[in-house]
VEXDREN-2710 file (C-alpha; in Angstrom, 1 decimal):
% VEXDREN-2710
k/r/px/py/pz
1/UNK/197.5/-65.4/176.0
2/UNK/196.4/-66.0/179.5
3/UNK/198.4/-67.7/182.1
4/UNK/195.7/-70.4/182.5
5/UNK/195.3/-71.6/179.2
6/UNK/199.0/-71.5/178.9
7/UNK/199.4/-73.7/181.9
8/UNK/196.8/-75.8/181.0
9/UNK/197.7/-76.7/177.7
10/UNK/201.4/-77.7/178.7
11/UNK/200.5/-79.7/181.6
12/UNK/197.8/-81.8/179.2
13/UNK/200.6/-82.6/177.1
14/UNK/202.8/-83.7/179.5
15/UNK/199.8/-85.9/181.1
16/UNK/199.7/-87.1/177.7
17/UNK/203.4/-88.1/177.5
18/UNK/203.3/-89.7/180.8
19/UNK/200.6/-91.8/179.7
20/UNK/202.4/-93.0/176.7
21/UNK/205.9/-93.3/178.3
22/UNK/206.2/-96.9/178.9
23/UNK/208.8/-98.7/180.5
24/UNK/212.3/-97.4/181.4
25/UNK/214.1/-99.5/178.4
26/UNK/216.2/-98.6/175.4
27/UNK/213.5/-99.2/173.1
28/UNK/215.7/-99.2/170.1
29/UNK/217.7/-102.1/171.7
30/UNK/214.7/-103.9/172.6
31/UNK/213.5/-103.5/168.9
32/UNK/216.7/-104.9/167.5
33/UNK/216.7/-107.9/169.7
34/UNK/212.7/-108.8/168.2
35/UNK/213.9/-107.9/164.8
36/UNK/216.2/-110.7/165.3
37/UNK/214.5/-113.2/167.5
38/UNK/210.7/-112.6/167.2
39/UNK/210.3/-110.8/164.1
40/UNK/206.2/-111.9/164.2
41/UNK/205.3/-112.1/167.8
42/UNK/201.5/-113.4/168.8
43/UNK/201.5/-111.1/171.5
44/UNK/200.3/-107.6/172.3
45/UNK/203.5/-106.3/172.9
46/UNK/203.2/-102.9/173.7
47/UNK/201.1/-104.2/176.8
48/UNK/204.3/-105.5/177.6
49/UNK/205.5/-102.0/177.9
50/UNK/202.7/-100.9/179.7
51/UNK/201.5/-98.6/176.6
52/UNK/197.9/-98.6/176.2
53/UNK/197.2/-99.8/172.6
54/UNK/193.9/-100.1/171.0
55/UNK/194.7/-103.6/169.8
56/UNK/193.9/-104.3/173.6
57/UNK/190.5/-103.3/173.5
58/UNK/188.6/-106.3/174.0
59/UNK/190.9/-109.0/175.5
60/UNK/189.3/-112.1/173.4
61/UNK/191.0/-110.9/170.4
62/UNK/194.5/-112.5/169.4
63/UNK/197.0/-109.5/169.0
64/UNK/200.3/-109.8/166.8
65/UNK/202.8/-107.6/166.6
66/UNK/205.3/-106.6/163.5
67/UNK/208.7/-105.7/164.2
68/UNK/210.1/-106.0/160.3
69/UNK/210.1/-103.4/157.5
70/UNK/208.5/-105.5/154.8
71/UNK/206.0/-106.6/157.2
72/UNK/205.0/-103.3/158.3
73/UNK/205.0/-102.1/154.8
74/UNK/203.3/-105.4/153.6
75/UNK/199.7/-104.2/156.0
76/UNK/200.2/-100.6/155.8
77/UNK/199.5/-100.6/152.1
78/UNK/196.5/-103.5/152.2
79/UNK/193.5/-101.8/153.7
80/UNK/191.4/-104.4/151.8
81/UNK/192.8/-107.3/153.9
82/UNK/193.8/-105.5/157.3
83/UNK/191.6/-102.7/158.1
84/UNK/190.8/-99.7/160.0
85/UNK/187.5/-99.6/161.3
86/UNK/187.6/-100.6/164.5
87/UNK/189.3/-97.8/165.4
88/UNK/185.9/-96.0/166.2
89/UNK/185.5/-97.8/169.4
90/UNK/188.4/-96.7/171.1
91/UNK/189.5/-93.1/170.1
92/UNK/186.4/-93.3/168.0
93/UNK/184.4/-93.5/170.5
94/UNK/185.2/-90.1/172.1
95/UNK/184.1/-88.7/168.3
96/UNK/180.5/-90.6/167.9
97/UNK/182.4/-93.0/165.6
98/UNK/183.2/-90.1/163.0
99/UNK/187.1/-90.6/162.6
100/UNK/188.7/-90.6/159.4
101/UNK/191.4/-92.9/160.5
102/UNK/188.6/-95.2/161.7
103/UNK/186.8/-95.9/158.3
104/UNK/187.5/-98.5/155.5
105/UNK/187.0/-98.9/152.0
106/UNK/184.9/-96.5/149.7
107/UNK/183.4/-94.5/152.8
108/UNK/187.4/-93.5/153.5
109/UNK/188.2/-93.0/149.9
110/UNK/185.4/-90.5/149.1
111/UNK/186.1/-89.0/152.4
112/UNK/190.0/-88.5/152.1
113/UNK/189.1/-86.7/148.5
114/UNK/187.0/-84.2/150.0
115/UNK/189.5/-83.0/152.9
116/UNK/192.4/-84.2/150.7
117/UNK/193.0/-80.8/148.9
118/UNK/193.2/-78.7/152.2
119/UNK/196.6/-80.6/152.8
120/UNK/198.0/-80.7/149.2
121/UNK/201.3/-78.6/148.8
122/UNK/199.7/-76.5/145.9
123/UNK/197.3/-75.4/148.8
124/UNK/200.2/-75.4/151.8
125/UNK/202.3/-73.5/149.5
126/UNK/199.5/-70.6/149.5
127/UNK/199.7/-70.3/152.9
128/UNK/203.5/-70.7/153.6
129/UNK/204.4/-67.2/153.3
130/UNK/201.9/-65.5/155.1
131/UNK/200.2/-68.0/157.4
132/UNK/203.2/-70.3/158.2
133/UNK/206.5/-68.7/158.0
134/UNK/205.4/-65.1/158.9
135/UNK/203.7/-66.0/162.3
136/UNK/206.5/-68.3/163.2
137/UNK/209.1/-65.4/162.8
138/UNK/207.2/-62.8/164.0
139/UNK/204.5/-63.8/166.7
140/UNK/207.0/-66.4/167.8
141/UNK/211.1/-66.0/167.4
142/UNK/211.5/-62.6/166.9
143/UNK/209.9/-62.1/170.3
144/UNK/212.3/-64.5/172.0
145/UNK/216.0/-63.5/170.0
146/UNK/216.9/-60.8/172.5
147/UNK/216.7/-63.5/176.0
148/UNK/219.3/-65.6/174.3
149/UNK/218.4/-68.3/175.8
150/UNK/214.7/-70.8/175.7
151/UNK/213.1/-73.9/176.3
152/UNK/212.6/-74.3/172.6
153/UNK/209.5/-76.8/173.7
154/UNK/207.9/-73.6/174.6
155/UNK/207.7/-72.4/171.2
156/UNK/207.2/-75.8/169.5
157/UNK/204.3/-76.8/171.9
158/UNK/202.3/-73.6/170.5
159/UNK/203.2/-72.6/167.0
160/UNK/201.7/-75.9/165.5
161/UNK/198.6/-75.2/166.7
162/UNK/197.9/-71.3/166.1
163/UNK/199.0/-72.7/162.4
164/UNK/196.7/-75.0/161.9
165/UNK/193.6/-73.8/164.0
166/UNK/194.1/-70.8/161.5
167/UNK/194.0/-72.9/158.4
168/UNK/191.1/-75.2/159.6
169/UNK/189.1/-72.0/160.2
170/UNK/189.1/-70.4/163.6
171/UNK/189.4/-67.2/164.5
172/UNK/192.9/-65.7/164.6
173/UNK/192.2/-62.8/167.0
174/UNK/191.3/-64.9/169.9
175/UNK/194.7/-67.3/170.9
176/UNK/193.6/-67.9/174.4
177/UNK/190.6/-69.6/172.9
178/UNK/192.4/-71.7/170.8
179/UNK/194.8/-73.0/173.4
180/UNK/192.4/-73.8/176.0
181/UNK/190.8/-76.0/172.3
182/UNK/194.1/-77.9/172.0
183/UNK/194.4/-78.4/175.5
184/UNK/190.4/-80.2/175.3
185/UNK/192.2/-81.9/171.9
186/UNK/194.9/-83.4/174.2
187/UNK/192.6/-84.6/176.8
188/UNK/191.1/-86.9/174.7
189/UNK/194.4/-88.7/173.4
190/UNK/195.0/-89.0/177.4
191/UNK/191.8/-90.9/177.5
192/UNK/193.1/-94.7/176.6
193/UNK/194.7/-95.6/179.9
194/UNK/196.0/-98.9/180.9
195/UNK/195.4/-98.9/184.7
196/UNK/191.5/-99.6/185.7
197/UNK/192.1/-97.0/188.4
198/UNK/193.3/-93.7/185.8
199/UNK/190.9/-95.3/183.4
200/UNK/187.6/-94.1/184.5
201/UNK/188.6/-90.7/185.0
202/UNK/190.8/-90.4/182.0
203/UNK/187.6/-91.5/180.3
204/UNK/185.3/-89.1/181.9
205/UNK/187.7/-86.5/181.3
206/UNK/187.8/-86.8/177.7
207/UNK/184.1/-87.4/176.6
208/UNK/184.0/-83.9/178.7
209/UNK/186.3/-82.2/176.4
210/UNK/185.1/-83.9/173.1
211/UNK/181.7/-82.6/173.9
212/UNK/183.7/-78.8/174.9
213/UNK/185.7/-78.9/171.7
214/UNK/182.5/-80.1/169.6
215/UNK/180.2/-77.4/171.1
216/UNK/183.4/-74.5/170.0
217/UNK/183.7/-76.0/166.4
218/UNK/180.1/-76.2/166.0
219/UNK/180.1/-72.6/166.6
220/UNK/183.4/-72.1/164.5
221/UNK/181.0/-74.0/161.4
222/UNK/178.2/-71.8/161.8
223/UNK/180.4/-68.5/161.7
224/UNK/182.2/-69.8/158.6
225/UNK/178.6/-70.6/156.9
226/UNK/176.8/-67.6/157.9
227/UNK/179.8/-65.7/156.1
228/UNK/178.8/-67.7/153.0
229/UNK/181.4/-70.5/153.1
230/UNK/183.8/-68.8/150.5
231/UNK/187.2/-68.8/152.4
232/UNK/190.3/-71.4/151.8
233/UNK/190.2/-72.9/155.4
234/UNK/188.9/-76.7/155.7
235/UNK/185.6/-75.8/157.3
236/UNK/184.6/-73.7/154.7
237/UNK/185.8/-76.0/151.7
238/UNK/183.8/-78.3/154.1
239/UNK/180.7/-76.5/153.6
240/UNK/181.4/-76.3/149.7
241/UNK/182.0/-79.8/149.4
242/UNK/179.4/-82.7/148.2
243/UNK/180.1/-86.0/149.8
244/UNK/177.8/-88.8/148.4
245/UNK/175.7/-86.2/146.4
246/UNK/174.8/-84.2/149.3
247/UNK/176.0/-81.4/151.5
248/UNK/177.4/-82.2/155.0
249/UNK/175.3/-80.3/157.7
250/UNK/176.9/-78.3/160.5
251/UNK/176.5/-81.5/163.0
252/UNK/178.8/-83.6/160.4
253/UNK/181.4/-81.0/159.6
254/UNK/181.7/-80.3/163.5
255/UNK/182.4/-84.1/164.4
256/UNK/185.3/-84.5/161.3
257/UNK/187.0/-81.3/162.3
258/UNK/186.9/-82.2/165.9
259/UNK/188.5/-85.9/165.5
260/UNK/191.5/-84.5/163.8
261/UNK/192.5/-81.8/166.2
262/UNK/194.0/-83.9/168.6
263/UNK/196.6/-84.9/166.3
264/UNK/196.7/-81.4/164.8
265/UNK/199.2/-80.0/167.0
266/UNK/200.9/-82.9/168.2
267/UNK/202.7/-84.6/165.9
268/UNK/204.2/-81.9/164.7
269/UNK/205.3/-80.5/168.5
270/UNK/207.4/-83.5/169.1
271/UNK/208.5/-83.9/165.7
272/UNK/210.1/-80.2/165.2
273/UNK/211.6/-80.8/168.8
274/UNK/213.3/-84.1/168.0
275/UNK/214.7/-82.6/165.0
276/UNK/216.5/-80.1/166.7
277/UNK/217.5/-82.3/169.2
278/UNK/219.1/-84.9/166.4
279/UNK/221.0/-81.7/165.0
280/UNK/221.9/-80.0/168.2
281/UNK/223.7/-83.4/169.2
282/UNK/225.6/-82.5/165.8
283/UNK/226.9/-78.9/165.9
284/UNK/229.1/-79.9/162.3
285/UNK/225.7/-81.2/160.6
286/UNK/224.0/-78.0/162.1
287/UNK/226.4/-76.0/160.5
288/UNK/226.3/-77.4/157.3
289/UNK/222.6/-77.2/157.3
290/UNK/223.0/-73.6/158.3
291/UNK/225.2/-72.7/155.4
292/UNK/223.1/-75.0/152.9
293/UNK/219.1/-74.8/153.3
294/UNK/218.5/-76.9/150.4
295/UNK/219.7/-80.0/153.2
296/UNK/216.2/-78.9/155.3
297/UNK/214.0/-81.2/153.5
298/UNK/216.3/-84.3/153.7
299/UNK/217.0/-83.3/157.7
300/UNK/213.3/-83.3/158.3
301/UNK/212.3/-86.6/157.0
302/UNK/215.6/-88.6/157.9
303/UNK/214.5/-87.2/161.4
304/UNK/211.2/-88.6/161.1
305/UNK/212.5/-92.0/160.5
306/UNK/214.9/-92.3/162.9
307/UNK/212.8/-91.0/165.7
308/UNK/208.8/-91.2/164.8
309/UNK/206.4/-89.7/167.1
310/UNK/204.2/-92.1/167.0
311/UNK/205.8/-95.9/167.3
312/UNK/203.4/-97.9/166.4
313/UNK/200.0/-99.0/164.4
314/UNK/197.3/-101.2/164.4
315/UNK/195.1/-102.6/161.9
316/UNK/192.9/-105.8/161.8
317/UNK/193.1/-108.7/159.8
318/UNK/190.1/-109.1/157.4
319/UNK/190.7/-112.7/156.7
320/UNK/193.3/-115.5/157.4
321/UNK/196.9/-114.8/156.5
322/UNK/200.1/-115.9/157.1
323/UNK/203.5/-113.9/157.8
324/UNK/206.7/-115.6/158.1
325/UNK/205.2/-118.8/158.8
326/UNK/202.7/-117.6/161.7
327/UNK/198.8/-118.0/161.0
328/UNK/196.9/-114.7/162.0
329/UNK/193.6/-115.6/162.0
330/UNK/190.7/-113.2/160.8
331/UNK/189.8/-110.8/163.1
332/UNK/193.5/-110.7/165.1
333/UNK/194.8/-107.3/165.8
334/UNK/198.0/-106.8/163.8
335/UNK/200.7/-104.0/166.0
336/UNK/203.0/-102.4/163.6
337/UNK/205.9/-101.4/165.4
338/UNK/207.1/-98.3/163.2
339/UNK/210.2/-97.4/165.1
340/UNK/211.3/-101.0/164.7
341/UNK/210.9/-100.9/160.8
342/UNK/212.2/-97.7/160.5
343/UNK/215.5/-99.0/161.9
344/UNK/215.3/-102.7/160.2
345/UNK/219.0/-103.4/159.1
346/UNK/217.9/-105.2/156.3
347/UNK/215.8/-102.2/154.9
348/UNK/218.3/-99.0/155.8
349/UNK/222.6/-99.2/155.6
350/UNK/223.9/-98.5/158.8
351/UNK/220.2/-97.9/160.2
352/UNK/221.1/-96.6/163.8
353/UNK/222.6/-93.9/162.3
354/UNK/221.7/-90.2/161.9
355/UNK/222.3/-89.4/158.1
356/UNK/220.3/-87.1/156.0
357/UNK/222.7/-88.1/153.2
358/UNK/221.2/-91.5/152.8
359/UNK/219.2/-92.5/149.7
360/UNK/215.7/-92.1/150.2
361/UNK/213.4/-94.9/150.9
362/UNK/209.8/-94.5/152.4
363/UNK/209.4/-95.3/156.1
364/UNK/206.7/-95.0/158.4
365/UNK/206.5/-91.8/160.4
366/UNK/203.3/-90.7/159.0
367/UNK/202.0/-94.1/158.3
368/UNK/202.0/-95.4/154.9
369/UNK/198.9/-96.5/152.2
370/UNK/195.4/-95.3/152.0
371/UNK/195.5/-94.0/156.0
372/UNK/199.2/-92.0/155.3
373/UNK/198.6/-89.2/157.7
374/UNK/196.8/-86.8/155.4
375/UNK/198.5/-83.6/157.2
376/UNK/202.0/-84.4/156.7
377/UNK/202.9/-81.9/154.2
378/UNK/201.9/-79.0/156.6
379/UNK/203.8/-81.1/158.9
380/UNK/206.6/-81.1/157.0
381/UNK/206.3/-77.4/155.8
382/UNK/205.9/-76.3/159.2
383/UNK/209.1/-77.9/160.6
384/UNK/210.9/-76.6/157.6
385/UNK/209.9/-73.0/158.2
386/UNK/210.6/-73.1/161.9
387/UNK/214.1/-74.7/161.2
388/UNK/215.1/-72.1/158.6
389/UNK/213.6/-69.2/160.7
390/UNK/215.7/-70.6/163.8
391/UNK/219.0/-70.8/162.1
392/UNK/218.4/-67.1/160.8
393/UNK/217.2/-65.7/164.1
394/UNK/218.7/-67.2/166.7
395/UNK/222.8/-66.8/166.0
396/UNK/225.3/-69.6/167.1
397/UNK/222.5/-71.6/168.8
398/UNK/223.3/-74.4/170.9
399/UNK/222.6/-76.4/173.8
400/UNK/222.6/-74.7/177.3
401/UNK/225.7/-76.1/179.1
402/UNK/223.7/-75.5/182.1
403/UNK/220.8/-77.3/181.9
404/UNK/219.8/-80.7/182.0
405/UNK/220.4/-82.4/178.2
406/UNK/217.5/-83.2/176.3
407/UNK/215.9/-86.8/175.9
408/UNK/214.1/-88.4/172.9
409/UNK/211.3/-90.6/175.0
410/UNK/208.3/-92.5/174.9
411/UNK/206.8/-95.6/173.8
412/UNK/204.0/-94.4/172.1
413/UNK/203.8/-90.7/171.3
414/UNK/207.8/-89.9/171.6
415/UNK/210.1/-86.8/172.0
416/UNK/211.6/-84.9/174.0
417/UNK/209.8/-83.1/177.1
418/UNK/212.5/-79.8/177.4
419/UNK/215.2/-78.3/175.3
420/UNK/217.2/-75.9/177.0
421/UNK/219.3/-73.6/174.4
422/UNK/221.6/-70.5/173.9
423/UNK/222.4/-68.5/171.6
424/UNK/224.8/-65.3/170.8
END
């Protein structure tokens, strides 16, 4: 790995988290006080913030935002009435429109079944072993137990992507490569910006690496076919597949790989690091969890509703409807403010509490409905391995006393930035 791509990568995310940081306010306490008040506000609230949000696209459309749990679950789970689609003109845009997350209806149905079974557990759990767990222990933690002491943002910025870069196809041997691809892959989330003067350049700057990272998978595609198309990675069950009783070319395959790969990596980075946080904060439920590995699951997804990466969603109302008494006429952007719902006192006991012992309940980390992010299970099994192999390989681990305490932050894509720990 070279120094560049190393540096280049990690100051791209952090661009990407300064983008997305928002006000200096106690979000949670901000949520609260809309739960309570405002619970349907016809406002773009985020703007508020000073979060760029797609919902702000074009200024002649109405925005509402969603603060409550049934509401949030309510649109999540009606793509028929609030959709999806506009989404290709913002990130879209950067992908010539070609964005799962950005297509409605029977065209995202038939396209979620073909890449569905890439990110099904029967398939994850091939891979776990030898492509998840193994490379975590060994490429990653095993290298790092004898310093006793590490950023642990280090390793969570990078083992999420050389997993999943591997499992959509790339080539293993070659991890400067692939950084300097997940650093493009970042670029492009940095390109929404909400001041005119960042905007132009943020914009150049991604359409530049969208057309970088399509020209590398393009090449990845036609590797993968000229070998005949026969391995288990998603661009060559992406050559296999029929979609609408044809074959996709290489053009087609290239643009859906590239508009997932900037949330490849990501989520799962500041997921895995808020979860440590969350139980670092809590050396007696660290312990516990250390002595009982069956807990693991329950930490990881009481982690991601108390603290989800990304805060919010937007959809578009497809008609007019009414929530608690407030018209939304057709064609309104609808927020969903995810962090509020997954804290709504009137969905979750004691809701501002940390407490993988609670009876399960879905919430909203991933999403929810038809657009449910379809890579959470290798999320989920990522973080899973990387918190059972830190418990066995790093003894006694803690937070560094001397260092600066981490911080959960962000209005948009949130978690924390460093977190300094020891171990014996």
């Amino acid at each position: 790995m070279t120094a560049h791509a190393r540096n280049d990568l990690g100051k791209v995310f952090a661009n990407v988290a300064d983008n997305y940081r928002g006000d200096d306010v106690d979000l949670h306490q901000v949520y609260r006080e809309m739960r309570r008040s405002s619970p349907v506000l016809a406002e773009n609230f985020m703007a508020r913030l000073g979060v760029p949000s797609i919902a702000g696209l074009d200024p002649n459309r109405p925005t509402f935002t969603l603060f409550k749990y049934d509401d949030v679950m309510m649109v999540m789970r009606d793509a028929a009435n609030f959709t999806s689609g506009f989404i290709a003109e913002g990130l879209g845009s950067f992908f010539d429109g070609l964005i799962l997350t950005g297509m409605d209806g029977e065209a995202h149905k038939k396209m979620r079944n073909l890449l569905q079974p890439i990110f099904m557990p029967e398939t994850v759990n091939r891979w776990k072993a030898d492509r998840i767990d193994r490379v975590i222990r060994e490429e990653y933690l095993q290298p790092m137990a004898p310093g006793k002491a590490a950023d642990l943002m280090d390793f969570a910025l990078y083992f999420p992507i050389r997993v999943i870069y591997s499992l959509i196809g790339f080539r293993e041997d070659r991890p400067e490569e692939i950084e300097q691809y997940a650093a493009w892959a970042l670029a492009i989330l940095a390109g929404p910006q909400v001041d005119p003067e960042k905007a132009a350049a943020a914009r150049g700057a991604a359409i530049e690496a969208a057309q970088a990272l399509y020209d590398v998978v393009k090449v990845a595609v036609q590797e993968r076919r000229a070998e005949g198309g026969q391995g288990d990675d998603l661009i060559s069950r992406l050559i296999r597949a029929e979609y609408e009783g044809r074959y996709l070319d290489d053009h087609e395959i290239a643009t859906f790989v590239r508009s997932l790969l900037p949330a490849a990596g990501e989520t799962t980075t500041r997921s895995f690091g808020t979860m440590l946080v969350l139980l670092l904060e809590r050396p007696e439920l660290l312990e516990r969890v250390r002595n009982d590995r069956s807990l693991v699951g329950k930490v990881v997804d009481e982690s991601i509703r108390y603290e989800p990466v990304a805060t919010f969603k937007v959809r578009q109302a497809a008609k007019d409807v009414e929530i608690r008494g407030i018209s939304i006429p057709k064609g309104a952007m609808v927020q969903c403010i995810v962090s509020s719902a997954n804290r709504d006192e009137d969905a979750f006991e004691r809701a501002d509490e940390f407490d993988i012992d609670r009876k399960a309940k879905p919430s909203f980390g991933f999403g929810f409905g038809p657009h449910m992010c379809i890579g959470q299970f290798i999320a989920k099994t990522e973080m899973s391995c990387a918190l059972n192999a830190v418990l066995d390989l790093f003894p006694n681990i803690r937070l560094d006393p001397d260092k600066p305490a981490p911080e959960i932050i962000g209005a948009q894509l949130r978690g924390p930035h460093r977190l300094h720990v020891i171990w014996d």
